[in-house]
C-alpha positions as CSV (number, residue, x, y, z in Angstrom):
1,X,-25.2,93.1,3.7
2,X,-21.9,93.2,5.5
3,X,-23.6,95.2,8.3
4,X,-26.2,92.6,8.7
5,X,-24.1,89.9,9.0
6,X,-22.5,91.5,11.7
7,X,-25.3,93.0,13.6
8,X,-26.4,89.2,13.9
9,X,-23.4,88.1,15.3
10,X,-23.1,90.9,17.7
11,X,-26.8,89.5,18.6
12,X,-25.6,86.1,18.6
13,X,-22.6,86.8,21.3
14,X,-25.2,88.4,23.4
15,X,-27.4,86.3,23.6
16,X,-24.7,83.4,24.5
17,X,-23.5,85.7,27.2
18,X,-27.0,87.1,28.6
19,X,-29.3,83.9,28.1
20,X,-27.1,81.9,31.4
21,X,-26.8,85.0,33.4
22,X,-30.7,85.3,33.2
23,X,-31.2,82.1,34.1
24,X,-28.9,82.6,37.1
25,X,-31.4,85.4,38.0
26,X,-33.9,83.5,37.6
27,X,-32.7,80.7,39.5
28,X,-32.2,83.1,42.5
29,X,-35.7,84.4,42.4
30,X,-37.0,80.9,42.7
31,X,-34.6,79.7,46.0
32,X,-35.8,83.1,47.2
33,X,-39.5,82.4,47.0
34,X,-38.7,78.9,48.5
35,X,-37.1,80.5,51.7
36,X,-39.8,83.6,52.1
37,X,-42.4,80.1,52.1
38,X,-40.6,78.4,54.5
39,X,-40.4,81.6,57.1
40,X,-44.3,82.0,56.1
41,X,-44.4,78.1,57.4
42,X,-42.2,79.1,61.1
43,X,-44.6,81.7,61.4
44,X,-47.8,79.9,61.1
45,X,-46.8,77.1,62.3
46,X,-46.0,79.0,65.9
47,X,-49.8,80.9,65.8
48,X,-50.7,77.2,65.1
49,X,-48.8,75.3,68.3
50,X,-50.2,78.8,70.4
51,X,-53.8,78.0,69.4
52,X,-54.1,73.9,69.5
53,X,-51.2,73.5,71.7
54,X,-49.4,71.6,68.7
55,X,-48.1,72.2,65.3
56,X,-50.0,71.2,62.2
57,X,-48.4,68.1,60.7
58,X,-50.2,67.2,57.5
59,X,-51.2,63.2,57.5
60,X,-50.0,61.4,55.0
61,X,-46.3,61.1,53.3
62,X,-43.9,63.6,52.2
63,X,-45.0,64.0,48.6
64,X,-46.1,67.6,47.8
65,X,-48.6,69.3,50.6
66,X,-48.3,72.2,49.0
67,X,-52.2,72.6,49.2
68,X,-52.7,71.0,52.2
69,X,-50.3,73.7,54.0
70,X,-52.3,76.6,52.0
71,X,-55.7,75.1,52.7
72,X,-55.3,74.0,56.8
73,X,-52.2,76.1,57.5
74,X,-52.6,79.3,56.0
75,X,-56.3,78.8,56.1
76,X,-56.2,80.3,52.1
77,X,-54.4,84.2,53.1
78,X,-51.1,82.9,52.1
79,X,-50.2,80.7,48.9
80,X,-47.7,79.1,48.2
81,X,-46.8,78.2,44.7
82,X,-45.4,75.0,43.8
83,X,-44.0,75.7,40.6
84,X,-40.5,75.4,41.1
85,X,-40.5,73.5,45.0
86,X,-42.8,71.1,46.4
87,X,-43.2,72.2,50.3
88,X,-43.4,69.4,52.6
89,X,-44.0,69.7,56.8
90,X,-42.5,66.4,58.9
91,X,-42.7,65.7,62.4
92,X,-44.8,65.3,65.7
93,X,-46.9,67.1,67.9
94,X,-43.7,68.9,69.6
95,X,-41.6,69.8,66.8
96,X,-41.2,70.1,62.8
97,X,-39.2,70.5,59.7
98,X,-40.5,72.6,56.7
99,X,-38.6,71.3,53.8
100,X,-38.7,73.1,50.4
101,X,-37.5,70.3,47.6
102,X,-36.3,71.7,44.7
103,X,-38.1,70.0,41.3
104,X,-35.1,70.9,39.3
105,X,-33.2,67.5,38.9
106,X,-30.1,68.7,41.0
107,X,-31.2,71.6,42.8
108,X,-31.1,73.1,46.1
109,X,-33.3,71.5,48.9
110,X,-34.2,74.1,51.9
111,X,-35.3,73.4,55.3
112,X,-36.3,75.2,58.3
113,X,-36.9,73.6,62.1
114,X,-38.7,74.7,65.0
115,X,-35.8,75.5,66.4
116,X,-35.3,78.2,63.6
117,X,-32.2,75.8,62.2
118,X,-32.2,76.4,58.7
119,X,-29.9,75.5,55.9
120,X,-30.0,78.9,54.1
């Protein structure tokens, strides 16, 4: 019974130590993902402006276009998930900013320009 009892708290302590350095991981993964999407935007975006002379700015305000972007930028080859980041494209005719916003109550925001500024 002894043996148990400590087989549980050795599982216990583990999992107090492993459970945050997963989600850390985790975490990681997600701001990743964000950033990969945001390079996917630059690039379409530029085979956009080199086709109709201008880059895709979708109407409205900047809630989440995730769908939008997948539907009229990526015509449906790339998708973007908005699990964890709502993607959102400001601007004009003549330049942009891709902004990933993070949906996790104090998160990360990423954004990339035209100019290939970014904040990662």
């Amino acid at each position: 019974m002894i043996e148990l009892l400590i087989v549980v708290a050795i599982i216990g302590i583990l999992s107090v130590v492993g459970i945050p350095i997963f989600n850390n991981v985790l975490d990681g993964t997600r701001a990743k993902s964000a950033q990969t999407g945001l390079e996917s935007i630059l690039l379409a975006e530029e085979e956009y402006k080199s086709i109709n002379k201008n880059y895709y700015i979708p109407s409205g305000s900047c809630g989440d276009q995730t769908n939008s972007i997948n539907t009229n930028l990526f015509d449906g080859d790339i998708i973007l998930k908005n699990d964890h980041f709502r993607f959102c494209i400001t601007g004009s005719s003549s330049l942009f900013t891709a902004t990933a916003y993070n949906k996790k109550s104090g998160g990360t925001d990423y954004y990339i320009k035209n100019t290939k500024e970014k904040n990662y």
